[in-house]
N, C-alpha and C positions, 0 to 999 in steps of 0.2 A: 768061669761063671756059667750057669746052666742055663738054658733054652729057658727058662720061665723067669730067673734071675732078670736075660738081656732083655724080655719082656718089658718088665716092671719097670729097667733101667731104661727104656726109650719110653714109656709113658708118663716118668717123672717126668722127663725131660719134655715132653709133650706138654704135660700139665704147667710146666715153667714157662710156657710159652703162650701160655693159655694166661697163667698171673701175667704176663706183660699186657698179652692184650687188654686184661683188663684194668690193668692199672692208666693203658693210655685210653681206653673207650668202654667204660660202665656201661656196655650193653646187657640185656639181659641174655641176646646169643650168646656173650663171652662169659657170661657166667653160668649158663648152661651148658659149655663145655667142658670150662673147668672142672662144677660139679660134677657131673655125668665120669670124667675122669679118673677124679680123684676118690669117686664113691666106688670106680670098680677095681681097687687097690686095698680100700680099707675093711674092715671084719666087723661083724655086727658087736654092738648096738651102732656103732656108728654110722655103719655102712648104708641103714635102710633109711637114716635123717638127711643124709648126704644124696642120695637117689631123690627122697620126697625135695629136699629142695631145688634140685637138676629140675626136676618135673614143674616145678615151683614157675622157675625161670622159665624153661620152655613154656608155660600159659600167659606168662607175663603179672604173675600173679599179686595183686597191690603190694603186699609184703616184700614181693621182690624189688618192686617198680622203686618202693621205699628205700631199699636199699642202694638200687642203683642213685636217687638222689645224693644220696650221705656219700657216695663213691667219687660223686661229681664236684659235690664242695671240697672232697678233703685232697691232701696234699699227696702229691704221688706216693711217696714214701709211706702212707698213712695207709691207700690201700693195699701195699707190695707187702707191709707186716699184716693185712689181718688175712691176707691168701696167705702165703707163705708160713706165717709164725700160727694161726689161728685154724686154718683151713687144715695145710697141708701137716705141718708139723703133729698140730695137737690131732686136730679130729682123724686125721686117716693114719701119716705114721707111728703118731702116739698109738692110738686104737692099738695097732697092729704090735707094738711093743709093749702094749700094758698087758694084752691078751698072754703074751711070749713070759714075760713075767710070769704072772699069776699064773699059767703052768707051773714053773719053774720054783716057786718060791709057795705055791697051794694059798694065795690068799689073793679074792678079789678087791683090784686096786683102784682110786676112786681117779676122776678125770681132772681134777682141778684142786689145788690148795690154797688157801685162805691164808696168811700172814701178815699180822699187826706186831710191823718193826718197833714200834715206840706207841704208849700210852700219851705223850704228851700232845697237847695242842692248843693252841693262841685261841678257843674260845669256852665257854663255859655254858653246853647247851642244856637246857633243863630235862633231867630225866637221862643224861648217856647214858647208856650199857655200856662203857668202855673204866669209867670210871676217874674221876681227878687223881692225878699222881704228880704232876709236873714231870719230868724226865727223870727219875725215881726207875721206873723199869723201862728199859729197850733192850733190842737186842743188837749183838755186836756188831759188826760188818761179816766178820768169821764166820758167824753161828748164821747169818743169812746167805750166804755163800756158798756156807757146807751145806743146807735145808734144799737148797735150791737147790745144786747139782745133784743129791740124792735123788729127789724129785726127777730130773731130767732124766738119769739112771734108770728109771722106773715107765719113763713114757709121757710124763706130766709134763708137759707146756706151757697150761693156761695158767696163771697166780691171780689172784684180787687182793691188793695190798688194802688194807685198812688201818686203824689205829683205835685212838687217837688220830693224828692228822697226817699223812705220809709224807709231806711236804716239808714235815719238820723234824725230820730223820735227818742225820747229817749226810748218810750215803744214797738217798735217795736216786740221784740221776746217775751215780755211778751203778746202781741195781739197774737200770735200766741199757743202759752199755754196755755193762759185763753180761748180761744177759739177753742178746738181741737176735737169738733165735728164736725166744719164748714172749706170748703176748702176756699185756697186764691189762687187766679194770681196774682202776684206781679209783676208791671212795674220798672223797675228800671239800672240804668244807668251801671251796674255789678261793680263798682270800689271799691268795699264793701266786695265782695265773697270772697275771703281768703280761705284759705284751712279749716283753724280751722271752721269760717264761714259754709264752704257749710258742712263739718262731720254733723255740729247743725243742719241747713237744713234739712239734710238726715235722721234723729231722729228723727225728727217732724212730717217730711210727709207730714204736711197739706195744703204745697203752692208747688205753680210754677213758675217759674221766666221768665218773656221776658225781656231778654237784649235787647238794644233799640240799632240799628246800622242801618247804613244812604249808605252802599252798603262797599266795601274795606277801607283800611287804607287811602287814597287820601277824600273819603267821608265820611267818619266818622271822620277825626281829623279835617275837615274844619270846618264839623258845631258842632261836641263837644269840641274839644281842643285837642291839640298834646299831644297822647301817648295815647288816649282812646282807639283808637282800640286795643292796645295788650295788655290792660288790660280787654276788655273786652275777647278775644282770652284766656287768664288764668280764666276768670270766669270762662265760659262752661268748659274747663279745669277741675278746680278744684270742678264743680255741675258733670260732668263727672265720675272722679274719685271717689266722694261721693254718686254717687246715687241718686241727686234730678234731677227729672222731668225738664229743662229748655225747652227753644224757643225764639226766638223772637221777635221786635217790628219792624218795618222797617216805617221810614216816606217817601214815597213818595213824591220829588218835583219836580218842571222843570228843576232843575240841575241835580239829579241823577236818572233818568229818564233812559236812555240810559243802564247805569248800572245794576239795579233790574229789568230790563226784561231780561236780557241774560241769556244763561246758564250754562255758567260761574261761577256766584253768586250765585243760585239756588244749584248747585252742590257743593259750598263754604260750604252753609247752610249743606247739606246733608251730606258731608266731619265732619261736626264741629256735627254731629249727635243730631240735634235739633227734638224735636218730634213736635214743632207747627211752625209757622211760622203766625204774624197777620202785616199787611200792612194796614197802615193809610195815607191817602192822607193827607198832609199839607196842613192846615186851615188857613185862613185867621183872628185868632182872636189873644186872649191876649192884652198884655199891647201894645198899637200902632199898630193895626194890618194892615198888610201891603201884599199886591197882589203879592211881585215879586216870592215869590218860589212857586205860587200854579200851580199843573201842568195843561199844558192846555189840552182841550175835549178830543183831540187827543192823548195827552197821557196817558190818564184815559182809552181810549177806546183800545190803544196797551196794557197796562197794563194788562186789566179786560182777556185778552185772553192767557196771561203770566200765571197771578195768578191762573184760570179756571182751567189751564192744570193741575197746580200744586196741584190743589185741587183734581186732580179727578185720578192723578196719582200714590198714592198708596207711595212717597219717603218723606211722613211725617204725622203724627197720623192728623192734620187738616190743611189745610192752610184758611186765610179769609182775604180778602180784602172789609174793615172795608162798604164802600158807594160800589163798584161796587158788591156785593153779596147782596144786599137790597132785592132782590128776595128770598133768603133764612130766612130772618126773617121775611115777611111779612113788608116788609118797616121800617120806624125810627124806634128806639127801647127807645126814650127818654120819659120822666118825667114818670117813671112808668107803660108806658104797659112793657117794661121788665124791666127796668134799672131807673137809676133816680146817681146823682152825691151829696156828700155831701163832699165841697169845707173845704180847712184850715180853710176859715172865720167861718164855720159854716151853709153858704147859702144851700142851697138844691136849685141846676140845671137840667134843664132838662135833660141836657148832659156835659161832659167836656166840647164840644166846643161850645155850646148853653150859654154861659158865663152870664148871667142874669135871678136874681132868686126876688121872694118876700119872702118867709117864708125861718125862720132859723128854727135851732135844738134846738138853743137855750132858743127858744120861743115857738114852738108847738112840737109834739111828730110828730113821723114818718107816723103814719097814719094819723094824719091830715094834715098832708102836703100833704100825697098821695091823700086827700080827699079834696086838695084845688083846688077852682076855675081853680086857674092856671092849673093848671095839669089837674084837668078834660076838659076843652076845647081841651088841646092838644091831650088827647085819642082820645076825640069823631072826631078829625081828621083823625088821623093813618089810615091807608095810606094818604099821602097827593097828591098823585097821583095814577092813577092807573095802572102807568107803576113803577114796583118796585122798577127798574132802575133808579129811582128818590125822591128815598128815604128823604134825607135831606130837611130841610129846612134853612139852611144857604146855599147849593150849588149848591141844585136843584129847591128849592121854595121856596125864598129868600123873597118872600113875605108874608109867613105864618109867619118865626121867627119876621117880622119888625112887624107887625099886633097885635102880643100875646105881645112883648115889649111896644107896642103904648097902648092897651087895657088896660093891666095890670100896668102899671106902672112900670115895672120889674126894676130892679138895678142894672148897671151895675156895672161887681163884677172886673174889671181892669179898671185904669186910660186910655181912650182910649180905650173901648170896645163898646163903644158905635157908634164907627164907623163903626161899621158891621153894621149897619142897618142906618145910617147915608150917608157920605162921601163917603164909598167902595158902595153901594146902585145901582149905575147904573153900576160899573164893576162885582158886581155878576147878576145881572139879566142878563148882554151879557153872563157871564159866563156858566150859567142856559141853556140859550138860543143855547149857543153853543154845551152846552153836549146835548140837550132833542134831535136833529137829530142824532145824534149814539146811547141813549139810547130806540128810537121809531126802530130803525133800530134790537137793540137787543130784545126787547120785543114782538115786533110785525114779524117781518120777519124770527128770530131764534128761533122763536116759546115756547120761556118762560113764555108768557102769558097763552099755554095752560096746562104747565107743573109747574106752580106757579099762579096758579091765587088768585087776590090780592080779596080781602075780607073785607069789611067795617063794622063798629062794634064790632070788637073783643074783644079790651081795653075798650069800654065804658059800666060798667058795665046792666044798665037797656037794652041800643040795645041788648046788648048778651046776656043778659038773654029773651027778644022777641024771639029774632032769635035762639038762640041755648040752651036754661036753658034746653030742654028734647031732645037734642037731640047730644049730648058728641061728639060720631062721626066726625059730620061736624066742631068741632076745631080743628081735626088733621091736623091742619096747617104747614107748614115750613118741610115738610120731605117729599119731595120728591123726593130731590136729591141731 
């Protein structure tokens, strides 16, 4: 082994001892050693978010402080997987292998994968994007096995299991075993958690759960069914009492609007000591997809100053709102500059709600999907505006997704998903139209433009390697604030 190999081999090891400490004492010292670490191992983009948060900890910074809470409730083993499986694995070793890749194979590779093993699940929420099938499509235990070790192959660690319900996959906790090097976010409806449930949880480590709720008991049993809220109220409960890591999903629409900005429900969350908190605006897709709960400009725009605060307030380890933080990841994050979705059918999506794909899993390997047509044209767009603020293209540029479906030939993967880019066609572009003046007002006037500036080329391997192959630095993107 070489002088710089035995290097790196005594500061794993270093860093390993750094995850002990802080598995027995969530300080923020010990997590500013950690970090400080393990940032100066890994390669940018990673390497300059892993420094910012070393720094983070060194000031003792609410967001840290935050975290160290959620370190203090959860069970040892809880925070041994999110240093070890989350930290170390994904953000510095992966970094370093995804980079090694994407030499090796000329295509940049995204940091995390989305997989919804099964469509089906025990509720019937009004307006899913996932769509009613009953157990109709899932995928095998094989085909999630093979997807998965690909993935590891490549550097990818991090998964978000979705659906449908994950809960009600048959191999579910066997995915989580066979796979205990790699961390998971689990979306899931909480009606599953059980006591006995979340103890397993808590043993495992190596996931986090967002329960999915729509603001109080009044908006949560309208659009899940009566009695979901106080079952999900006994999840967190019962991952509580067990020690797993929870959070959770909140959809945004024009009905419960009024609700998930107050502070009220903000302090609800706080009260029910969730350490994330992620808000998704309600999409106009799935099976029949239909305009009325999508919230409008206005309330996207009261929203983004709601969510802001919360994020920057220090009373939960992250909060995100999924489109109005598009600033923070350098705009969309679909078919593989971060992220990419592999559907029950099989299909490989650009995103959940980007619902039209050409290449399955069942037909090409993971990298060659990442390495298809399809997906390469979508990188070499990323950003698709230069105000970040306008991330998407189903709700901000509504003409890129119809464009890449028209081009491609893409399939739509629900009965009636095809009218996102059809039928719904002239109410998202007024839609588009009506957010780009509050987002031109955000970008340009609140001065995000200068404090996030949008960057072209990133994701398309041969641009970034013109622009940046010698020069690492200038990809320290997305950390700035």
């Amino acid at each position: 082994m070489s002088a710089i190999g035995n290097m790196k081999k005594a500061m794993w090891s270093q860093a390993a001892k750094f995850v002990a400490n802080v598995v027995r004492n969530s300080s923020e010292d010990s997590m500013y050693k950690l970090f400080a670490t393990v940032a100066a191992l890994s390669k940018e983009p990673a390497k300059s978010g892993l420094k910012k948060i070393a720094q983070m900890a060194k000031e003792k910074h609410p967001m840290i402080t935050s975290w160290k809470r959620v370190f203090e409730n959860a069970s040892p083993k809880s925070v041994e997987k999110v240093m070890n499986n989350l930290v170390i694995n994904e953000f510095a070793l992966g970094e370093k292998i995804r980079q090694e890749k994407m030499i090796e194979h000329e295509v940049v590779l995204p940091k995390l994968l989305v997989l919804s093993p099964t469509y089906a699940c025990n509720l019937n929420c009004v307006g899913c994007y996932a769509g009613l099938y009953g157990r109709k499509y899932q995928l095998s235990k094989e085909e999630v096995w093979k997807i998965m070790r690909e993935a590891n192959d490549l550097g990818i660690y991090f998964f978000i299991i979705t659906g449908g319900e994950p809960f009600v996959w048959p191999h579910f906790f066997e995915l989580l075993e066979e796979f205990n090097d790699s961390y998971f976010q689990v979306y899931t409806n909480g009606t599953f958690i059980t006591p006995e449930v979340a103890k397993r949880l808590a043993e495992l480590g190596n996931a986090t759960f967002a329960v999915s709720v729509e603001g109080f008991d009044e908006e949560t049993d309208w659009r899940r069914g009566r009695g979901t809220f106080k079952k999900i109220l006994e999840a967190w409960k019962n991952m509580r009492e067990a020690g797993v890591i929870y959070g959770t999903s909140v959809t945004a629409t024009k009905l419960n609007h009024d609700v998930i900005i107050t502070d009220e429900f903000w302090q609800f969350l706080k009260d029910e000591k969730l350490a994330y908190a992620w808000v998704f605006q309600f999409m106009p897709v799935g099976m029949n997809p239909s305009m009325d709960l999508v919230p409008t400009p206005e309330q996207r725009y009261e929203r983004f100053w709601k969510t802001e605060e919360e994020r920057l307030n220090g009373d939960f380890a992250f909060v995100a709102d999924f489109w109005n933080h598009g600033f923070l990841t350098h705009g969309c994050l679909a078919a593989g500059s971060k992220y990419l979705h592999i559907n029950a059918k099989g299909y490989a999506e650009p995103c959940v709600f980007q619902q039209f794909a050409v290449d399955s899993i069942r037909e090409k390997s993971l990298l060659e999907i990442l390495k298809s047509p399809f997906f390469t044209a979508y990188k070499r767009m990323v950003p698709y505006s230069e105000n970040l603020f306008r991330p998407c293209p189903i709700i901000d540029n509504p003409k890129v997704l119809r464009a890449m479906v028209k081009k491609f030939n893409a399939i739509p993967q629900h009965d009636g998903s095809e009218r996102v880019v059809t039928e719904l066609a002239p109410e998202l572009d007024q839609l588009a139209e009506g957010w780009k003046k509050y987002a031109d007002e955000l970008w340009y006037e609140k001065g995000y433009n200068e404090s996030h500036p949008s960057k072209r080329g990133v994701y398309d391997y041969h641009t970034r390697m013109k622009r940046y192959g010698d020069k690492e630095g200038k990809l320290a993107l997305d950390k700035k604030g």
